[in-house]
C-alpha positions in Angstrom: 0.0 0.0 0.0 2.7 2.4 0.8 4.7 1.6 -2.0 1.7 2.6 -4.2 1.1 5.7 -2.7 4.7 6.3 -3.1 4.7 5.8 -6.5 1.5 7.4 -7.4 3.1 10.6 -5.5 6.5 10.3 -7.4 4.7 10.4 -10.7 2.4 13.6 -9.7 5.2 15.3 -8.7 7.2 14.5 -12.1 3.8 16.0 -13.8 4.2 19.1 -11.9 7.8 19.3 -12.7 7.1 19.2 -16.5 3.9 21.6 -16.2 6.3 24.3 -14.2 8.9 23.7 -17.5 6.2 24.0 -20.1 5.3 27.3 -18.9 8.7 28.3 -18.3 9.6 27.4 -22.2 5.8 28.5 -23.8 7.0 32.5 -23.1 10.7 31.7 -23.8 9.8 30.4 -27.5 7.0 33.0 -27.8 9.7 35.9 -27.1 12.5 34.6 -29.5 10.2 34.1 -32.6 8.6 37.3 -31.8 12.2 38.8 -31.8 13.1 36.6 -35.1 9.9 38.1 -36.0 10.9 41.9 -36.3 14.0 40.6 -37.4 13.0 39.7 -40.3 10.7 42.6 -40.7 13.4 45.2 -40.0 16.1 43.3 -42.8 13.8 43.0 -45.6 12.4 46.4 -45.3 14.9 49.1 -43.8 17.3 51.3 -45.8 19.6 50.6 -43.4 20.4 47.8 -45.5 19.7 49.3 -48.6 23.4 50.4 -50.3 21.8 53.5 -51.4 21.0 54.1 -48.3 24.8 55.7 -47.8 24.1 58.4 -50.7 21.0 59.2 -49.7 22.6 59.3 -46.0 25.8 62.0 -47.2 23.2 63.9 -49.7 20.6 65.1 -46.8 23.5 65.7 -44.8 24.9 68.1 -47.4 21.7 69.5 -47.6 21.3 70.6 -44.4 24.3 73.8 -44.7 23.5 77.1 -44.5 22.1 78.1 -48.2 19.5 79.3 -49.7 16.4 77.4 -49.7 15.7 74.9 -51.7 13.3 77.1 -54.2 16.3 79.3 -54.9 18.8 76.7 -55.5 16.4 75.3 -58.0 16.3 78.3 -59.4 20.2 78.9 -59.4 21.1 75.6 -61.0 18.9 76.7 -64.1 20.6 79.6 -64.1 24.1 78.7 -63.9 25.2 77.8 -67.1 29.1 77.4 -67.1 29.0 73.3 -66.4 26.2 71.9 -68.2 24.6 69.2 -67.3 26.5 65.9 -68.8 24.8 64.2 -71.7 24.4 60.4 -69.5 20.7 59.3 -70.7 19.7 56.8 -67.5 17.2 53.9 -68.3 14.0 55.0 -66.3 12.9 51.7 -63.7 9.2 51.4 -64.5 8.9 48.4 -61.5 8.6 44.8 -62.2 10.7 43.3 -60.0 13.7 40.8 -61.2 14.8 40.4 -64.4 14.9 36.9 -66.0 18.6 36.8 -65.2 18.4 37.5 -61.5 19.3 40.8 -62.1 16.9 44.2 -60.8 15.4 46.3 -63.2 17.2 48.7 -61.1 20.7 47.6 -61.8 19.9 49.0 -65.7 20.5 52.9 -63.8 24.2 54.6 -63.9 23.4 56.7 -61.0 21.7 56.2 -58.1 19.7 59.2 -58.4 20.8 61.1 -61.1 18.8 64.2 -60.5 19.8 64.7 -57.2 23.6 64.2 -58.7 23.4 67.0 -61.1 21.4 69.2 -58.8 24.0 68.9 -56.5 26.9 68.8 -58.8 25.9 72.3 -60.0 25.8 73.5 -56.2 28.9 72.5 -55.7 30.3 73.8 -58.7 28.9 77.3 -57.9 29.7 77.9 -54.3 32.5 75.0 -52.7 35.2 76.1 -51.4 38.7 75.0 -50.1 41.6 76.2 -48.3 45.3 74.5 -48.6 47.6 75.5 -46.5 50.1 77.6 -48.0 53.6 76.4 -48.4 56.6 78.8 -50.0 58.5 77.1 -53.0 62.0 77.3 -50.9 60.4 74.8 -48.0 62.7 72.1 -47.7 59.7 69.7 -48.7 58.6 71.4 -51.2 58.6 68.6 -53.4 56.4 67.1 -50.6 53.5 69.7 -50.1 53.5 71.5 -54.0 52.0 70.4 -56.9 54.4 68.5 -59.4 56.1 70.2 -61.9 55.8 67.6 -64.9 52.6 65.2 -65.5 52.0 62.4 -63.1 52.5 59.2 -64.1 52.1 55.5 -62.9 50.5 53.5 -60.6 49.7 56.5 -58.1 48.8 59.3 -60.8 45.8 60.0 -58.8 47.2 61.6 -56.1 49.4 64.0 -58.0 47.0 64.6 -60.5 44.4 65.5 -57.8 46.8 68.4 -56.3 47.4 69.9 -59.6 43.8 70.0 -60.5 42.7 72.0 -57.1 45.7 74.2 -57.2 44.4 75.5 -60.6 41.1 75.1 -60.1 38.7 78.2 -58.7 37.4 75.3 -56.0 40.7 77.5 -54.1 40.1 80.3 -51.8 42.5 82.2 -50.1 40.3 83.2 -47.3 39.6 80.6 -45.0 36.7 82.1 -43.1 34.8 81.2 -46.4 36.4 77.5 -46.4 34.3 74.1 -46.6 37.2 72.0 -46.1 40.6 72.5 -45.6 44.0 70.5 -47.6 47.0 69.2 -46.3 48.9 68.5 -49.0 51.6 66.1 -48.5 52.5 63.4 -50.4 52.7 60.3 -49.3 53.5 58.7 -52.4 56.7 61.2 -52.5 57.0 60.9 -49.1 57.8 57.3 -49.3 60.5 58.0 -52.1 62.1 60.9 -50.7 65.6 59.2 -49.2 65.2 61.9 -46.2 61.8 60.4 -44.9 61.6 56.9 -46.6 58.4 54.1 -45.5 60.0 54.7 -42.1 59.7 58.1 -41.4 56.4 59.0 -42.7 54.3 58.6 -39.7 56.9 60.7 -37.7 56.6 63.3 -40.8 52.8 64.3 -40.4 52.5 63.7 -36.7 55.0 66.7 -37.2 53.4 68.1 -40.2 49.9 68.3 -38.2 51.3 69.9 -35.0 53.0 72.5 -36.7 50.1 73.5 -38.8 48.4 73.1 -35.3 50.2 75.5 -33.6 50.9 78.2 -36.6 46.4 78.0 -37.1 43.9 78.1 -35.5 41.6 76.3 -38.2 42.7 72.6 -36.8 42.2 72.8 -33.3 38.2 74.3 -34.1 37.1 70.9 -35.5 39.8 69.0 -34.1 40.5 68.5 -37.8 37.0 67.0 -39.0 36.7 69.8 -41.8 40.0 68.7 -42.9 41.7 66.2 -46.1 44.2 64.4 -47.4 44.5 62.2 -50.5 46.8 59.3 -51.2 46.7 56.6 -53.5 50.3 54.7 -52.3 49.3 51.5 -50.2 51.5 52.5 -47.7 48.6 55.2 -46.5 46.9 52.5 -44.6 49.8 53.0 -41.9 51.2 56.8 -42.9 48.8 58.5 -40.1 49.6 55.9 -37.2 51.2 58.3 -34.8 48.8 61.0 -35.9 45.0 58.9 -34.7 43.5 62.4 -34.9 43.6 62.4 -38.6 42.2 58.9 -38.7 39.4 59.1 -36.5 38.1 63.0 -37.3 40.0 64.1 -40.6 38.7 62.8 -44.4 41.0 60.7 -45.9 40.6 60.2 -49.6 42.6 57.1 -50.0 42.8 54.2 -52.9 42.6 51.5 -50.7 39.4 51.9 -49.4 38.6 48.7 -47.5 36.3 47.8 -45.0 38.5 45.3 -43.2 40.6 48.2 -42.5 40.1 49.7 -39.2 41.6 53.3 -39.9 39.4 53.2 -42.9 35.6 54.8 -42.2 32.7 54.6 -45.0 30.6 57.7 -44.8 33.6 59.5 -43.2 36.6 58.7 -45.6 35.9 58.4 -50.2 37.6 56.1 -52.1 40.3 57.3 -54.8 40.4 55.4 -58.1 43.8 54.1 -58.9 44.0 55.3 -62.5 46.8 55.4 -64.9 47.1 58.5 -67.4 45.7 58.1 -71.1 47.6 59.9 -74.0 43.6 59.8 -75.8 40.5 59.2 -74.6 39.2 56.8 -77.0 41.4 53.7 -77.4 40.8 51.7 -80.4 38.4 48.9 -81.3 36.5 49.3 -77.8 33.5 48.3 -79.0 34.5 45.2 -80.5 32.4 42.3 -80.6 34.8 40.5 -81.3 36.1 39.6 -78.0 37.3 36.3 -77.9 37.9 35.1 -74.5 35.6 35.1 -71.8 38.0 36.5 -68.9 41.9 37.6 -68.6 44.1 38.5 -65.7 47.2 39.0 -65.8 49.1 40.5 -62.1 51.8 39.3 -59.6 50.3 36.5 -57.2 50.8 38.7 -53.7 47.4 37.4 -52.4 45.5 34.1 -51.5 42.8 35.2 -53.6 44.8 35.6 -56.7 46.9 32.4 -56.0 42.8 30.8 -55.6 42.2 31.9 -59.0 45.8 30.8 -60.6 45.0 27.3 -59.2 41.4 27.3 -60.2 41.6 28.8 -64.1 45.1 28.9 -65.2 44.4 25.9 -67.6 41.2 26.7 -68.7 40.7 28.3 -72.6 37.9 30.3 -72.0 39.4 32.1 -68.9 42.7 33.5 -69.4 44.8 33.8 -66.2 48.5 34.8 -66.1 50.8 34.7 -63.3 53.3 37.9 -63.7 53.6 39.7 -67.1 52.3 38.8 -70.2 54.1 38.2 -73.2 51.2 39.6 -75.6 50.0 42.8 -75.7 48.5 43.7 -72.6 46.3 46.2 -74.3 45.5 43.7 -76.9 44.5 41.4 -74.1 41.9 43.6 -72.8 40.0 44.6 -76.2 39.9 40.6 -76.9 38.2 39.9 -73.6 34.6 40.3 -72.3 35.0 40.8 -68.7 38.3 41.9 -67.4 39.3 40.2 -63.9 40.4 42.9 -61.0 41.3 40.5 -58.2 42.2 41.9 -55.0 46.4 41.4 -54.4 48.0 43.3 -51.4 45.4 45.6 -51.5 41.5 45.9 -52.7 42.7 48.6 -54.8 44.6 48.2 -58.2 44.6 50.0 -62.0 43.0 47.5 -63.3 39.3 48.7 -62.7 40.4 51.9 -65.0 42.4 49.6 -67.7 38.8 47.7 -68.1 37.0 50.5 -68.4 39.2 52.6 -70.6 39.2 49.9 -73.5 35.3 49.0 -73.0 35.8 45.5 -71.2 33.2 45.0 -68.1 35.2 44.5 -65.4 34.5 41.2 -62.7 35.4 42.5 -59.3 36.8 39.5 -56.7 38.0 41.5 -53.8 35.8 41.5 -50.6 35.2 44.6 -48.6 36.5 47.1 -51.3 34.6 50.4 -51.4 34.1 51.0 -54.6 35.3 54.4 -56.2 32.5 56.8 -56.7 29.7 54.5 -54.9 27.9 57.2 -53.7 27.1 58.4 -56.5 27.3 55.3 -59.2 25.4 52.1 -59.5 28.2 49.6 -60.3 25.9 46.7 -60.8 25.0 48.8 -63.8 28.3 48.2 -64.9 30.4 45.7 -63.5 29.7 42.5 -61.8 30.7 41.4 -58.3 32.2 38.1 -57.3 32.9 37.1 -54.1 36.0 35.7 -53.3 34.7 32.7 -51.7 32.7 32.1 -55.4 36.2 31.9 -57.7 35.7 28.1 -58.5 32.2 29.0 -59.5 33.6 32.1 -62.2 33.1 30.6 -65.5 29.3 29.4 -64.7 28.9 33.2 -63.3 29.9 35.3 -66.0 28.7 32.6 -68.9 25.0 32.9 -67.7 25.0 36.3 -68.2 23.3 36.4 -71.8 24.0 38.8 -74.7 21.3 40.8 -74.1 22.9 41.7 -70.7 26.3 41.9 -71.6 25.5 44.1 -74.2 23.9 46.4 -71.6 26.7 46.6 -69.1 29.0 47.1 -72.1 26.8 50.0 -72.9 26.8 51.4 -69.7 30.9 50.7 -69.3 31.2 53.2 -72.0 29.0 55.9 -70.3 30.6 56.0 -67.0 34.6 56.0 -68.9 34.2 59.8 -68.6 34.5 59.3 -64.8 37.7 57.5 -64.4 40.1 59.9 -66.7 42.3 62.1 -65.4 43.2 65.5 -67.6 45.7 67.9 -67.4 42.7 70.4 -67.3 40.1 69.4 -65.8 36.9 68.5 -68.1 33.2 68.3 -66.2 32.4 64.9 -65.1 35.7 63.5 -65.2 37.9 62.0 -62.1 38.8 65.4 -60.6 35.4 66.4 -60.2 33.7 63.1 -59.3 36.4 63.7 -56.2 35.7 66.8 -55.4 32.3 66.0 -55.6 32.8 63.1 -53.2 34.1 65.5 -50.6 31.1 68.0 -51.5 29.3 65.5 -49.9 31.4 65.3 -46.8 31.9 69.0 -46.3 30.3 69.6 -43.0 27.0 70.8 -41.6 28.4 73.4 -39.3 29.9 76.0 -39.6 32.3 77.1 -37.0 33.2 80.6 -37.3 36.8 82.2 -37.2 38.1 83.5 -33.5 
């Protein structure tokens, strides 16, 4: 008898137990798909994981600086006349969701909004202004903080070109009460090659470069040096500002290797410089060609797992052409015969080889994670490249060989519209390099003003 009542109370208890966990885990399961939930709401609805969410992000912050109202600067930009508006027609997105391919509709667009681009262009063409700091042709680095004296060439043309462009351009003011942002104009690409600094000196250079300038103005220590920029396109600008983590966290750094992975590297804060070597014409021959041969070439020094990924993966195949080192062809000749043009990332995200693709019409196929893009806040690049992640190399050939003619034909297309963007010119032409740049950092200026002491 006992023993039955003992286990007849054993077995009610063990039914208590479970009820008390039941209700325990009914709110527990209830809370984390409700969380899931919102989740998912949130991800496939928010900007904030929308790419275009960036240029929208820097284009109402522009928008909020003292100016006239909006009305007026409507009315302005009709009126101003000396940079017309550039002849890019955009396809207009009617809707409709994917395209047989995968591809959005949307991807067809150049720009990401190309109204609000030329608007804004025009503003900025009108009314930006920049202060460099002023440095007398007898400094002992004058070769340092001056413009070049003969035209840039090479693998960091960019930078060089860049300094001669604003020093000639009437973006310059001499008054820096009436400044948007203000240049320090050292090079770190001479830098680096000037025997008296060298790779090993150049963090101790602008730590000293910025406390001088510090002390001599006053316009640093206002902003702590937010409304201030440099621009380098040598790789060794990843490390130059080490010793000087104020220009890294608060100043705009207009670098060509623009990765994410790199901490001293901020999207939003920080544009990305196209690595671009100088053209003796602006129309190469035969870049319309359709008859391009192979389906892919690279040709680069293997410096990277990723490139030594796609050596092992494609260096026999005959549709893909990969070369380890120099070619003994024609390079050029190599890039009119190919349809897509491999830029795969080596030591850094950042090569030429995004401007040799475009220059002679081949669409380039980007491998080369957590790159910023040159000019992504203002230009749709699925509308003219295509993305590969690095991760997708053994997949490349079934990638870029589903893409049909109809497509190919349309990024083509659109390759050709955007050239204008990644040339550099001894004078500046609307729409080219220079001023996609200095419309970048339009974008950046700040919203506050902070008056002279």
């Amino acid at each position: 008898m006992a023993r039955s009542f003992f286990l007849l109370y054993s077995l009610s208890r063990r039914r208590l137990s479970d009820s008390f966990r039941s209700l325990f885990f009914i709110p527990t399961a209830l809370a984390l798909s409700t969380s899931l939930f919102i989740l998912f709401y949130i991800s496939s609805t928010s900007n904030l994981f929308n790419p275009q969410s960036r240029l929208h992000f820097l284009q109402n912050a522009s928008r909020r600086i003292s100016s006239p109202n909006l009305e007026s600067q409507h009315q302005s930009s009709l009126d101003f006349d000396s940079s017309p508006a550039p002849n890019l027609e955009v396809k207009v997105d009617h809707g409709g969701g994917d395209t047989s391919n995968g591809r959005s509709a949307n991807s067809e667009n150049i720009f990401h909004d190309r109204g609000i681009f030329i608007e804004d262009y025009i503003s900025m063409n009108k009314s930006f202004k920049i202060y460099v700091y002023p440095h007398h042709k007898k400094h002992p680095f004058a070769n340092v903080l001056l413009p070049v004296g003969f035209e840039p060439e090479g693998n960091y043309a960019s930078e060089s070109f860049f300094k001669k462009n604003l020093n000639n351009s009437h973006f310059i003011t001499k008054d820096p009460s009436e400044a948007h942002l203000f240049y320090l104009p050292f090079s770190i690409a001479r830098l680096r090659h000037d025997p008296r600094v060298g790779a090993d000196g150049i963090q101790d250079f602008i730590k000293d470069y910025i406390f001088n300038i510090s002390r001599k103005y006053p316009y640093w220590n206002r902003t702590g040096g937010a409304d201030h920029f440099y621009v380098s396109c040598h790789s060794i600008g990843r490390s130059a500002t080490n010793k000087a983590e104020e220009i890294k966290l608060n100043a705009i750094q207009v670098v060509c290797s623009s990765s994410y992975f790199v901490s001293s590297y901020v999207p939003h804060k920080d544009a990305s410089l196209p690595q671009i070597w100088p053209r003796e014409q602006d129309d190469p021959q035969s870049i319309t060609s359709s008859e391009r041969k192979k389906l892919a070439f690279f040709a680069g020094s293997i410096n990277s797992p990723v490139r030594e990924r796609l050596i092992a993966a494609w260096q026999n195949d005959t549709e893909i052409s990969v070369h380890s080192g120099h070619i003994n062809t024609s390079y050029v000749k190599a890039l009119l015969d190919s349809k897509f043009c491999l830029h795969v990332k080596g030591f850094e995200v950042n090569t030429a080889r995004i401007g040799d693709a475009l220059y002679h019409g081949c669409v380039p196929a980007i491998i080369a994670n957590h790159y910023d893009l040159p000019f992504a806040d203002i230009l749709n690049w699925k509308s003219f490249s295509v993305i590969i992640a690095t991760l997708d190399i053994p997949s490349l050939q079934r990638i870029l060989t589903s893409i049909s003619t109809e497509e190919y034909a349309r990024l083509q297309n659109n390759v050709l519209e955007v050239r204008k963007h990644f040339q550099w010119h001894a004078v500046p032409v609307d729409y080219d390099a220079f001023y996609m740049v200095m419309y970048e950092l339009w974008l950046r200026r700040s919203s506050v003003r902070i008056p002279l002491s």
